[in-house]
C-alpha positions as CSV (number, residue, x, y, z in Angstrom):
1,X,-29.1,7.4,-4.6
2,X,-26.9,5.3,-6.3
3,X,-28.2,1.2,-6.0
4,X,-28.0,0.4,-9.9
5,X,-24.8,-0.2,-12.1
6,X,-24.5,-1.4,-15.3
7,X,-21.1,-2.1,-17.0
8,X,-21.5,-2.7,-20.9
9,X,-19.1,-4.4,-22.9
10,X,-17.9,-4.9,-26.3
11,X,-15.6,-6.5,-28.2
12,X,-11.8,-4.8,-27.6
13,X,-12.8,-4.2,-24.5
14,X,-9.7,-3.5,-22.2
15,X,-9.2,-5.6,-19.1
16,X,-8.0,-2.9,-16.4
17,X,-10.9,-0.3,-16.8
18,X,-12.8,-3.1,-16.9
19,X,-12.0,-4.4,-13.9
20,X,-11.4,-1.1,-11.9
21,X,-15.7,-0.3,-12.5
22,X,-16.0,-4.1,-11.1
23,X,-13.9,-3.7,-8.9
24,X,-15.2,-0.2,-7.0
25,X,-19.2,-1.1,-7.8
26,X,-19.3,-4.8,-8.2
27,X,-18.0,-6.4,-5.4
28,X,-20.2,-6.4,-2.2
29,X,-18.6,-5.1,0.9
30,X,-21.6,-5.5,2.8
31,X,-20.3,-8.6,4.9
32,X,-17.7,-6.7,6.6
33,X,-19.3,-2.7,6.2
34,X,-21.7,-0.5,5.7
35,X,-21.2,-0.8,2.2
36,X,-24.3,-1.3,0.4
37,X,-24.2,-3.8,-2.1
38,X,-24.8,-2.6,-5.7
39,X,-27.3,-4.1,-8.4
40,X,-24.2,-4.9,-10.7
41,X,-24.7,-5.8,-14.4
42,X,-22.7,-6.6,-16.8
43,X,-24.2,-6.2,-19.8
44,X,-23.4,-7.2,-23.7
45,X,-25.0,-7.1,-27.0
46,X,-26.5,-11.1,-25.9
47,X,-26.4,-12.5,-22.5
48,X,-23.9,-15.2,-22.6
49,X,-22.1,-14.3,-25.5
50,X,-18.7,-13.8,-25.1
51,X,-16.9,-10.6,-25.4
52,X,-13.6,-10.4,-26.9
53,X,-10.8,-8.1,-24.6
54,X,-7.6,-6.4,-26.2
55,X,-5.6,-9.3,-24.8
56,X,-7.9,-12.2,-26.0
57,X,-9.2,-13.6,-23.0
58,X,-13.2,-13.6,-22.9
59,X,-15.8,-11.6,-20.6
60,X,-19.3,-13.2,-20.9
61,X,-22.0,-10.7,-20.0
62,X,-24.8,-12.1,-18.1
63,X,-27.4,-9.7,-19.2
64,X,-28.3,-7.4,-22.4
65,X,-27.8,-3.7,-22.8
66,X,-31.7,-3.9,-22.1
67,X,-30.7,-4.3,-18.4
68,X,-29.1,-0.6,-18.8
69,X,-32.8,0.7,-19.0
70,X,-33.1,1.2,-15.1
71,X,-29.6,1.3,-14.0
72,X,-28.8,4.6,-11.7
73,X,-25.0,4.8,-13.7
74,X,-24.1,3.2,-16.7
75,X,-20.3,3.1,-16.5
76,X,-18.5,2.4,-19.8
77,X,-15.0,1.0,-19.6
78,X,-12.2,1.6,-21.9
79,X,-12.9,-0.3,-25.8
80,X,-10.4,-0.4,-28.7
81,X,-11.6,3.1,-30.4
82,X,-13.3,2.5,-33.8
83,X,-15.4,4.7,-36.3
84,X,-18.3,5.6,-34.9
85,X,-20.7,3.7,-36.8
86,X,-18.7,0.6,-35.6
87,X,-20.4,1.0,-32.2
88,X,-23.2,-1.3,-31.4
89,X,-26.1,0.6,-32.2
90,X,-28.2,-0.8,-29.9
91,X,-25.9,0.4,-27.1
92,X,-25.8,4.3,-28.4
93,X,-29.5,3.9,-28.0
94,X,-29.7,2.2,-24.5
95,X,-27.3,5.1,-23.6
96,X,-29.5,7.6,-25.2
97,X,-32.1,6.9,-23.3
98,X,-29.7,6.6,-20.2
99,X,-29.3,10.1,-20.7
100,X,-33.1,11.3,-21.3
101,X,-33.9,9.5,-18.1
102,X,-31.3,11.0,-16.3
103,X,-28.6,8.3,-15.2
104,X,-25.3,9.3,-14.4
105,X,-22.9,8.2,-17.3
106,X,-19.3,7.4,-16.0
107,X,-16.3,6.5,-18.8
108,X,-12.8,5.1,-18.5
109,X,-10.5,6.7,-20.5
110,X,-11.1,5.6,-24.2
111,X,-14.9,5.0,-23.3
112,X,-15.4,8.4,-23.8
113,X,-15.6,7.8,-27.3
114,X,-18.6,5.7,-26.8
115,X,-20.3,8.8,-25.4
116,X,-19.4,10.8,-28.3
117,X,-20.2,8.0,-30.6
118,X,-23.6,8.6,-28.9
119,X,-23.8,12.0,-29.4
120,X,-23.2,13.1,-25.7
121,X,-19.7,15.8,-25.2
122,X,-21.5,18.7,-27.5
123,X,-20.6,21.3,-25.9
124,X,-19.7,19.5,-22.5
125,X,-16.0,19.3,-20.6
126,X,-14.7,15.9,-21.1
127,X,-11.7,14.5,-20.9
128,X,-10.2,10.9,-21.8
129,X,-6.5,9.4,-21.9
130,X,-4.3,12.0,-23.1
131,X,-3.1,10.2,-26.2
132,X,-6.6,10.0,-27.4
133,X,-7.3,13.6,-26.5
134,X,-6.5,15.1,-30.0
135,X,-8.6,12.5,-32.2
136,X,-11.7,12.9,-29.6
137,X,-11.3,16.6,-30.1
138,X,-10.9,16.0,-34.1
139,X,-14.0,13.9,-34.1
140,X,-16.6,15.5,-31.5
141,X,-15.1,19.2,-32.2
142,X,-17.8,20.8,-30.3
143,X,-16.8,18.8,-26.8
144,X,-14.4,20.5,-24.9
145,X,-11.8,18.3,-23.9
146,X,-9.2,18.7,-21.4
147,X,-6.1,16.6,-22.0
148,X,-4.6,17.6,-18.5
149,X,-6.8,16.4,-15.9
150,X,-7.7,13.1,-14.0
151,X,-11.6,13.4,-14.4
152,X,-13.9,15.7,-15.0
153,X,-16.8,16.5,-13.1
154,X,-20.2,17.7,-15.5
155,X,-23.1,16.8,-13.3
156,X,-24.8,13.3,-14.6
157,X,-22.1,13.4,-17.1
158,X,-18.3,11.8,-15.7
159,X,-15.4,11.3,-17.6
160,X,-11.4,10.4,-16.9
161,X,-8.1,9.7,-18.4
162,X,-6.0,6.6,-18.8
163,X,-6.5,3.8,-17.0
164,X,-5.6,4.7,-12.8
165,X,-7.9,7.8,-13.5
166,X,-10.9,5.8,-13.7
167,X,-10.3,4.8,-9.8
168,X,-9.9,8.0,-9.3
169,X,-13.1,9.2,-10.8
170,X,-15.1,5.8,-9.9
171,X,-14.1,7.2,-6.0
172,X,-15.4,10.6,-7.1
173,X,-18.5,9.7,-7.7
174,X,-19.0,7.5,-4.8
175,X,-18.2,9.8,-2.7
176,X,-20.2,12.5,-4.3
177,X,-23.6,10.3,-4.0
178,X,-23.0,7.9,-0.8
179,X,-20.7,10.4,1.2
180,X,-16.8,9.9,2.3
181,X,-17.1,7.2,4.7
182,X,-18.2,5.0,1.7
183,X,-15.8,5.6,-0.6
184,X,-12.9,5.6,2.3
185,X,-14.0,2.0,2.8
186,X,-13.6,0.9,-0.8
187,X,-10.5,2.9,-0.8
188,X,-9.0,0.8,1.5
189,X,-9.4,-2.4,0.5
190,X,-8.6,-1.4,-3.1
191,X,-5.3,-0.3,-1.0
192,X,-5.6,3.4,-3.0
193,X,-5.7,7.3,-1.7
194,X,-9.3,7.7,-1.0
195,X,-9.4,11.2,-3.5
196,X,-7.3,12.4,-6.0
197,X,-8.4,16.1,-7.1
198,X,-9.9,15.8,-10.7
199,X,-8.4,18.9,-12.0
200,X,-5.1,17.3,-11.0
201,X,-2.5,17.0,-14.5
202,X,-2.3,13.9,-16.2
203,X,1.4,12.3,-15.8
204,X,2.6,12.4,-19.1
205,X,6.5,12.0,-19.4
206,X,8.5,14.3,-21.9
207,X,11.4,12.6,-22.8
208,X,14.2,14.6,-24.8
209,X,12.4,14.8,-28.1
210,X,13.7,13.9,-31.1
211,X,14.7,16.9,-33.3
212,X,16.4,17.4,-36.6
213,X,19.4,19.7,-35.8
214,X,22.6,18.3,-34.3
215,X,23.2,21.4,-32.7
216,X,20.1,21.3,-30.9
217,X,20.3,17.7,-29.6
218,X,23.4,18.8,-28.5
219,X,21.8,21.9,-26.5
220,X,18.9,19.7,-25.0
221,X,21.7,16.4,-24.0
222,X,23.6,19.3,-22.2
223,X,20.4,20.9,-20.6
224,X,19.2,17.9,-20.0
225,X,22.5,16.5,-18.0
226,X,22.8,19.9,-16.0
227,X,19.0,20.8,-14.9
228,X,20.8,22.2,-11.6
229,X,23.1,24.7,-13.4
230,X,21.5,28.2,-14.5
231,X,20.8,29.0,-18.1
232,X,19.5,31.6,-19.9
233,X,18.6,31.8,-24.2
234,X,21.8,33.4,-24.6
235,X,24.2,30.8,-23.2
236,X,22.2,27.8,-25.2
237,X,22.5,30.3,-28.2
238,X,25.9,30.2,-27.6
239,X,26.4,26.9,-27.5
240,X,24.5,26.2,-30.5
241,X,26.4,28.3,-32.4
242,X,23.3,30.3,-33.6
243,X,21.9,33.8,-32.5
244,X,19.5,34.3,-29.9
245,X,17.1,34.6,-31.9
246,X,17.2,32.2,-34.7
247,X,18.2,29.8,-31.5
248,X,14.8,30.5,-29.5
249,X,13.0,30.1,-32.7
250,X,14.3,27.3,-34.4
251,X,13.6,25.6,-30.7
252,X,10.3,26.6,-30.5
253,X,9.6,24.5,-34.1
254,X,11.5,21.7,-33.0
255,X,9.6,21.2,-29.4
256,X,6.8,23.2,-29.4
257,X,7.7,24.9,-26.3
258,X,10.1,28.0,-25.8
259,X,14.0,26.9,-24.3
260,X,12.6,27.7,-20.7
261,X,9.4,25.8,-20.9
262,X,11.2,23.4,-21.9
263,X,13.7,23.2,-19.0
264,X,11.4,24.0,-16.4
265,X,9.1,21.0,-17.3
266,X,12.4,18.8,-17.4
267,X,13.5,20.2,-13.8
268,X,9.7,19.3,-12.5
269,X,10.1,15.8,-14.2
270,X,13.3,15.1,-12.1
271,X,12.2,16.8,-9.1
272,X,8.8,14.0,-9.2
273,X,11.8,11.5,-9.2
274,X,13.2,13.1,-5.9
275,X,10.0,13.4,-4.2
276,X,8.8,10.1,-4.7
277,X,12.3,8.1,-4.2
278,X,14.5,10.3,-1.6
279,X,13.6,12.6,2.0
280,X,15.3,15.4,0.8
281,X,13.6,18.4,1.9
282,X,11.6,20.6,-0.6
283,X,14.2,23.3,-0.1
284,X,17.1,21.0,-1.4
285,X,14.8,19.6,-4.1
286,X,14.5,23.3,-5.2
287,X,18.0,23.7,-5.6
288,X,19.5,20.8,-7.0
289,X,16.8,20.5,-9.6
290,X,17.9,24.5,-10.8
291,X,15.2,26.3,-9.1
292,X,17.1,28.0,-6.6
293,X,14.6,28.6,-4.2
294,X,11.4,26.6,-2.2
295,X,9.1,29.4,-3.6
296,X,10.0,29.1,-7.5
297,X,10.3,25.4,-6.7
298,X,6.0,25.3,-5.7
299,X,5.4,27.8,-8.2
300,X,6.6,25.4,-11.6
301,X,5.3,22.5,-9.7
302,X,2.2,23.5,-8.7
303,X,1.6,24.6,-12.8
304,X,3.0,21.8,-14.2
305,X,1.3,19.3,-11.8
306,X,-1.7,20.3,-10.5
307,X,-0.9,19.8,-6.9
308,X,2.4,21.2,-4.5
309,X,5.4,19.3,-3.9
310,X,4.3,17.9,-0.7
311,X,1.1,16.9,-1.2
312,X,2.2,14.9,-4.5
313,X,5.1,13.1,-2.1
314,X,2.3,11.9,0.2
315,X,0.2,10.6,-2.6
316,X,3.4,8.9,-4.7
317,X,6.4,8.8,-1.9
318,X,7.4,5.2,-2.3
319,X,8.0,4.6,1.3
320,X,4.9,7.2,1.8
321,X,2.5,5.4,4.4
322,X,-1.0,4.6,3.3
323,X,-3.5,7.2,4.5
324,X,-6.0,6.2,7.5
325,X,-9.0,7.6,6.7
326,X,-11.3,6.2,8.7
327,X,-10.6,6.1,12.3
328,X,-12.5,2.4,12.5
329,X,-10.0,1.1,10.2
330,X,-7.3,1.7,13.3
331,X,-9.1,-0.9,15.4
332,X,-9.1,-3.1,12.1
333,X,-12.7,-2.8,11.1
334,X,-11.7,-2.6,7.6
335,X,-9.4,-4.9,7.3
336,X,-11.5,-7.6,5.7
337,X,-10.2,-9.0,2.5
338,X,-13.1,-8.4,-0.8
């Protein structure tokens, strides 16, 4: 059962991750719910000295990291990432023996390091912010880290990307120990989805990337401007003034990605931007973003973004209506402000 939290801090601690573990475990809901109020402890090197955040405003921890001895979850927010010696020792040991004793641990994006600092991803899936993911990897090369998903799931062991993914993965958990109706209740007054699927991509824009060739910015301006419009290796060839070959390769070494990669991820990028801002039907969608048809359409979607076209419109549909969950919060049981 999960009755104990404890949230240590450090100095470049960062504000939102911070704030998303208070706010899922540490405030009490119990006054308007079934909620049950959490032991919530903010912990720090020494109660009452203040802790430093990224943006230089102060968080003063009431207890030590001794009060993370009995805590059910220790859930580490997001820090500015340092060497690993850098981190307190007397937190890798508290989480050490978090671990032995079997606690769940829970991170926030760049808290994942801590964990690693600690000696904790060997040979576990993990996951953090995916602009972090390479130097986590670099660092703790035996952890297998996932750059694409939301959170990852490993039993006592919970980790998520950049900042929003910690909700997501807080909820998780919540869910996983105190059951749906729970979690729907904090949902709600957090005014979020109540459950985002973990294995769900991480929304990383590609841009048109810089590259060295005039020719080639040329070729990805052009395929960028006319996504709807068919094109094939031969016709950007062309166009580039460069065989079919030497074209595909030297695009390959520019990107990273082959010429239809490429376009395919830029026609899913603009057809996000349709789903979330316009009704058009998944079948226009399909064609005016180049696809030419509903099924390709789900097929590049579903890859590139974990979930189908309309379930990633309910979640992110800007006029999209918040999900009911619970059918008490219809008779506005759950309605309460925190």
């Amino acid at each position: 059962m999960l009755r104990s939290i404890a949230l240590p801090v450090i100095d470049g601690l960062a504000v939102f991750e911070f704030g998303l573990l208070t706010e899922v475990f540490g405030l009490d809901r119990s006054v308007y719910s079934d909620v049950p109020a959490f032991d919530f402890r903010v912990c720090g090197l020494e109660p009452g000295r203040p802790v430093t955040t990224q943006v230089g405003a102060q968080v003063v921890p009431e207890h030590g990291f001794e009060a993370m001895e009995t805590a059910d979850l220790i859930a580490v927010p997001a820090a500015r990432v340092r060497p690993a010696e850098e981190y307190p020792a007397e937190l890798l040991d508290a989480i050490r023996r978090a671990s032995d004793r079997g606690a769940i641990l829970l991170s926030a994006c760049s808290g994942a390091f801590i964990l690693g600092a600690a000696g904790l991803l060997d040979g576990r899936p993990c996951t953090t912010h995916w602009r972090y993911a390479e130097e986590l990897q670099r660092r703790y090369p035996t952890a297998r880290v996932d750059p694409d998903v939301l959170f990852i799931d490993d039993g006592e062991l919970i980790t998520s990307a950049g900042t929003a993914a910690g909700i997501d993965a807080s909820l998780h958990l919540v869910r996983r120990e105190l059951g749906s109706a729970t979690a729907n209740v904090i949902a709600r007054n957090m005014v979020v989805p109540p459950q985002r699927d973990g294995g769900q991509r991480q929304y990383i824009e590609r841009p048109v990337p810089r590259v060295s060739s005039d020719a080639l910015g040329d070729v990805l301006a052009h395929m960028n401007d006319h996504l709807a419009e068919p094109h094939s290796v031969a016709s950007l060839a062309r166009r580039a003034h460069m065989s079919s070959r030497t074209f595909a390769r030297r695009f390959v070494a520019e990107t990273g990605v082959t010429p239809m990669q490429w376009l395919a991820s830029q026609r899913v990028l603009q057809a996000r931007l349709a789903l979330e801002t316009t009704d058009a039907t998944i079948e226009e969608i399909a064609v005016s973003c180049g696809f030419g048809s509903a099924t390709l359409f789900r097929h590049h979607f579903t890859r590139e973004v974990g979930i189908a076209p309309s379930a990633y419109r309910r979640s992110y549909a800007c006029d999209a209506p918040f999900p009911d969950p619970d059918p008490a919060a219809s008779r506005g049981e759950l309605l309460a402000t925190h």
